[in-house]
C-alpha positions in Angstrom: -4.8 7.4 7.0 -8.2 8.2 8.1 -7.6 12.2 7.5 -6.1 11.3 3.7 -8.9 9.3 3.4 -11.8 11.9 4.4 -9.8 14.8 2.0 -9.4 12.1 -1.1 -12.9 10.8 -0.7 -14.8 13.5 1.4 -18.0 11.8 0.2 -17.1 7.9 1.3 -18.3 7.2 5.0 -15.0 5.4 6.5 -16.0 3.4 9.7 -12.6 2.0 10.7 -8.9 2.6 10.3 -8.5 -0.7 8.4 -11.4 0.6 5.9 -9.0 4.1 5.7 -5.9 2.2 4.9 -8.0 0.1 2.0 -9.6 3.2 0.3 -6.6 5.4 0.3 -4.5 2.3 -1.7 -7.2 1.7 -3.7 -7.3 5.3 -4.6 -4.0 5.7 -5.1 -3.4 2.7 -6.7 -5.9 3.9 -9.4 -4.8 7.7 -9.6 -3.2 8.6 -12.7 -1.0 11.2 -11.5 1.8 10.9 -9.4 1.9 11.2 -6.0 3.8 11.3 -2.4 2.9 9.5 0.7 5.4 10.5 3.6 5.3 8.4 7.2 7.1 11.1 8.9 8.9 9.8 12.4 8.8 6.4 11.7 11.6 5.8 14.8 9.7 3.0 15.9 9.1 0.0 13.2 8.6 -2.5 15.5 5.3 -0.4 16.0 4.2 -1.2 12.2 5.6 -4.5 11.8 3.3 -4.5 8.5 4.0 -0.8 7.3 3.9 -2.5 3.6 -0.4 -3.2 3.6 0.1 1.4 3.8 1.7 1.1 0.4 -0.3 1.3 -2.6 0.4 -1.2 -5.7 1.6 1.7 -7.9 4.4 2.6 -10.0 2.9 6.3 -10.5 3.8 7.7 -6.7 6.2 7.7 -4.3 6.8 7.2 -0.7 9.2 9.0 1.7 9.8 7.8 5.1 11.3 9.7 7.6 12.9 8.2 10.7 16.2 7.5 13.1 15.7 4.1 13.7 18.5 2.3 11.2 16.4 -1.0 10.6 14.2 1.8 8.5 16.7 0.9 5.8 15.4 -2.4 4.9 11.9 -0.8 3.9 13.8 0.6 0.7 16.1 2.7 -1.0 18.0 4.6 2.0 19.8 8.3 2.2 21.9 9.2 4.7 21.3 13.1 5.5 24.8 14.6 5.9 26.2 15.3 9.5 
């Protein structure tokens, strides 16, 4: 989050990760336009136990995640790739 953060916001100092993850949903909460936030590899949830304070309160955007780990299905609507 801290490189979205310094391309979305290049003038904003960001001292910490937590300050990253706060000004890229507030951003993107507010952004007009839609949008598409991908967690690519996510095949270990139990690393990000609270992977939902990464998601933005909006309706405008989107977000993908990618990973092998079956319990990713409970984060939201799921697709199977074909074998």
């Amino acid at each position: 989050m801290e490189t979205a953060a310094k391309q979305l916001l290049p003038d904003q100092v960001i001292n910490n990760p937590d300050a990253a993850v706060a000004s890229v949903n507030d951003f993107l909460s507010r952004w007009s336009e839609q949008w598409l936030l991908v967690f690519n590899n996510l095949d270990n949830p139990e690393d990000f136990p609270d992977i939902h304070k990464f998601f933005p309160a909006s309706h405008r955007g989107s977000i993908l995640i990618t990973s092998r780990h079956a319990r990713s299905k409970e984060l939201g609507q799921s697709i199977e790739p074909p074998v």
